[in-house]
N, C-alpha and C positions, 0 to 999 in steps of 0.2 A: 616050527617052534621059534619064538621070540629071543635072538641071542642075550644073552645076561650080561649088563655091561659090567666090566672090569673095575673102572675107577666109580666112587664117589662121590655126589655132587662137591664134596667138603675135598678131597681129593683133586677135583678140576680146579676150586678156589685156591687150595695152596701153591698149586702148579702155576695160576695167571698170576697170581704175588712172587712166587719165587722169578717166574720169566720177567714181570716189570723190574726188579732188584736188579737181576742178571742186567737190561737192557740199560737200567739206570747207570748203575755200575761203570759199566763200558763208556757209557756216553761220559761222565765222571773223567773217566780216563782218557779219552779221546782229547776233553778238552783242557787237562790240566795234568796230564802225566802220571805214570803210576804212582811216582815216589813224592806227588803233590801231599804238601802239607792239609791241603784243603780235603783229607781223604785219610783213613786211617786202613791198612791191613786190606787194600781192597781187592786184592786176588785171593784169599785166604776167604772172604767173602763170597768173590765169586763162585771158589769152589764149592762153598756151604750150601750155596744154593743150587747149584748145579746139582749137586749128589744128592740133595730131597730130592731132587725133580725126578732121578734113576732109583731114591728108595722107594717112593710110593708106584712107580712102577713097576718097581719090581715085590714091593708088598701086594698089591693087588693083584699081582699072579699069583704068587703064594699063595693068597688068599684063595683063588678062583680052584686052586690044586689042593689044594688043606683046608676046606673051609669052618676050621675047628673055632672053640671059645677061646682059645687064646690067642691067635690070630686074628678074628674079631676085635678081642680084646684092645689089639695094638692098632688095629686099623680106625679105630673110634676115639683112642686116645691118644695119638701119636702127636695131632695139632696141640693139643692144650697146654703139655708139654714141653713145645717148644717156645710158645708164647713171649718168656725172659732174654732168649735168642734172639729173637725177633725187634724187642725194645731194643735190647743192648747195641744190634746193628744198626740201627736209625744213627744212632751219635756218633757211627763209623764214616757217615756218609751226606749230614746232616749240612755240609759247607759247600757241596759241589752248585749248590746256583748260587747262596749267598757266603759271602765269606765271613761274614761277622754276626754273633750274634743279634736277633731283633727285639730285644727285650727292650732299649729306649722305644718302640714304637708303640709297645703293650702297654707300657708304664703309664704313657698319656692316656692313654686309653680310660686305665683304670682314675686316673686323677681326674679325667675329665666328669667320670662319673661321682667320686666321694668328696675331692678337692684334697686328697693325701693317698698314700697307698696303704691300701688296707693289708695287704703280703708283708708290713713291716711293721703296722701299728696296731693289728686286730689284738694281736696275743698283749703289746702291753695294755688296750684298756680292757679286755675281758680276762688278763692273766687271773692264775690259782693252779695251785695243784689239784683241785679236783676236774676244774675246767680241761686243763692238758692233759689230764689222762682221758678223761672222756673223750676228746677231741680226737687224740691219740691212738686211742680204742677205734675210734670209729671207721678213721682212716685204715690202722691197720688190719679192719674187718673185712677190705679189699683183697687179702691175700687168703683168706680161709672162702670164698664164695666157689671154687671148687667145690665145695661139701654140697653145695645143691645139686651142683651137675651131676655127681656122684649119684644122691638120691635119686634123682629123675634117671639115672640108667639103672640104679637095680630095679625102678618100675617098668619102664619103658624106655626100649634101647632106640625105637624109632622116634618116639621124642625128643628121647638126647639129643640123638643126629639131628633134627632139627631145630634144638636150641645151640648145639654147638655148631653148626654152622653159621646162624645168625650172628651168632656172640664171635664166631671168626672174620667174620665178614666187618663187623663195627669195628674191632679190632685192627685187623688187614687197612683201614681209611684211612682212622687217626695214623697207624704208622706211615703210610705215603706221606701223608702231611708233615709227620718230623722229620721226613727226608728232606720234602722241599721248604720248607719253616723251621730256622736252629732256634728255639727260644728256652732257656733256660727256666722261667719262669721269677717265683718268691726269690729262689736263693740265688739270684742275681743284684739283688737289693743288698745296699751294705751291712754288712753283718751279717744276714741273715746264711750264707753256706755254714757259717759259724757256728750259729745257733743251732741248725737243723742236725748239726754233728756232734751238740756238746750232752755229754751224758747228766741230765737232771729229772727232776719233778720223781715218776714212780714207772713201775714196769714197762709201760706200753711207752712212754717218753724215750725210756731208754731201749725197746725192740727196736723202734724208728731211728733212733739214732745209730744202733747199729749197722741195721740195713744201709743209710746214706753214707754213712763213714765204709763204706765195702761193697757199693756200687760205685763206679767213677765213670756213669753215663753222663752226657750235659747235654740238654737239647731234649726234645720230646714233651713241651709244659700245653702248646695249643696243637687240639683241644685236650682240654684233661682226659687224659684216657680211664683215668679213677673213674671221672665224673662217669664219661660214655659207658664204661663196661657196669660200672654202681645201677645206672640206668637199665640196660637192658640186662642186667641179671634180673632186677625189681619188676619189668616189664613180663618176662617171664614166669617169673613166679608169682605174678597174678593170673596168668593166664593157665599155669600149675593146678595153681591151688589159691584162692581168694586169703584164707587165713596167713599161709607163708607170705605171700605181697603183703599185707600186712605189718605182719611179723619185720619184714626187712625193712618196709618205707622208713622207720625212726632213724635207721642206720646209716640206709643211704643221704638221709634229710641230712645228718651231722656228719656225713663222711663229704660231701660240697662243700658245707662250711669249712669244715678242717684241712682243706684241700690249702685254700686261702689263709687259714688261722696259723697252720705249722707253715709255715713260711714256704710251700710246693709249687705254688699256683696263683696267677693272675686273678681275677674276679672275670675278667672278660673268658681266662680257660674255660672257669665253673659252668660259664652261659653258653658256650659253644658246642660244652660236656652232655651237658641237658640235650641240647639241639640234635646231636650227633645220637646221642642213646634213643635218642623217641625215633629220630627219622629213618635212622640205617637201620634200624630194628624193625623195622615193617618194610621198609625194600631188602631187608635180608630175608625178611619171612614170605615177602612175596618171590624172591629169586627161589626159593626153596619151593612155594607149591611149583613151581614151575620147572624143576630142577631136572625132569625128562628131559626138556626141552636141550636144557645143559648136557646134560648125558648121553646125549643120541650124537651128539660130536665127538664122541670117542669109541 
């Protein structure tokens, strides 16, 4: 009989992310000290990662000894979860190759394409309060896209597994890249951390602004991770369900915009956003049919 492997394809993923951190980390240290300013809390990190790497080991025993629903339960959604940890660590560690922010490098970028920056001048010539809440809306539609995963696992819990690992995988990228790339983004442009923090217009203006005024992450703008994960959720739920892609494309179309419009994101993030949702999304989905392959190394 066929032994039953232990770990998870999405389980072996989090483990190669947590060990590249770990090895990052250390090198971090190696070449600029613990108590390098170029480096925030990076043993307090280390161990974060460290002790995933001894929970999910030691969850998929449990699991292999209990293989109840709630168990299950934790073992499906433990990643998704952690996801805000994960951002938040990027701008703990975001300086150890470069020391300074590379937002002048983006900036040209973007000028070279409009001839001004759009991260600083979209909102005043499309401003309105109805424009910014839309906008506003749209972006913060990003934070409710859990509710599909949801849906797709009370159908199909082997789907989930398979869109949630994809959707870990695009995720898992972008973050290596805010490690090695510190780029602030919009709200490196003057005024604009201002703006992104001041409470006006209506609801969703002021959701957003709470959020920024009570995260004090910097770094993490290329590629938009909005953009990528907007992306392959949309990718997804066409491949769901034809109606819900659908249903989401208007969202995602206006949550790129918005990305750039509320002062978040570069134009060149939004285009790298796109790039990164279509392609890691189908090298995640082909790592996944493949994922024996993964599996049979543990």
């Amino acid at each position: 009989m066929k032994k039953r492997n232990l770990l998870q394809a999405i389980d072996i993923l989090v483990i190669i992310y947590s060990l590249i951190n770990i090895i990052y980390i250390l090198t971090g240290i190696a070449l600029h000290g613990v108590a390098s300013e170029r480096m925030h809390d990076p043993l307090k990190h280390l161990i974060i990662f460290g002790s995933l790497i001894v929970f999910i080991l030691v969850l998929s025993r449990i699991y292999h000894k209990f293989p109840n629903k709630f168990w299950g339960l934790v073992r499906d959604w433990y990643v998704l979860l952690l996801f805000l940890y994960f951002f938040e660590a990027t701008s703990a560690v975001n300086k150890i190759v470069f020391a300074d922010f590379l937002d002048p490098f983006f900036q040209k970028i973007d000028y070279a394409f409009f001839g001004y920056q759009p991260g600083s001048e979209w909102e005043g010539m499309l401003g309105g309060y109805l424009i910014n809440e839309i906008l506003h809306f749209a972006y913060f539609c990003y934070y409710l896209m859990g509710v599909f995963y949801l849906a797709v696992y009370i159908k199909s819990q082997e789907l989930f597994r398979r869109y949630a690992f994809i959707l870990s995988f695009v995720f898992f990228i972008c973050y290596l890249i805010f490690n090695l790339l510190p780029v602030v983004g919009g709200r490196f442009l003057p005024g604009m951390m201002e703006a992104t923090q001041t409470y006006q217009h209506g609801p969703f203006t002021h959701i957003m602004a709470y959020i920024y005024n009570n995260t004090p992450h910097l770094g993490g703008a290329f590629p938009s991770s909005h953009v990528a994960i907007a992306v392959t959720v949309n990718i997804s739920a066409f491949k769901y369900n034809k109606i819900t892609g659908w249903l989401i494309l208007p969202i995602v179309f206006l949550l790129t915009i918005s990305t750039v419009y509320c002062h978040y994101h570069y134009f060149i993030d939004t285009i790298f956003g796109v790039i990164f949702g279509i392609g890691f999304y189908f090298l995640g989905n082909k790592l996944y049919r493949n994922r024996a392959a993964l599996e049979s190394y543990v």
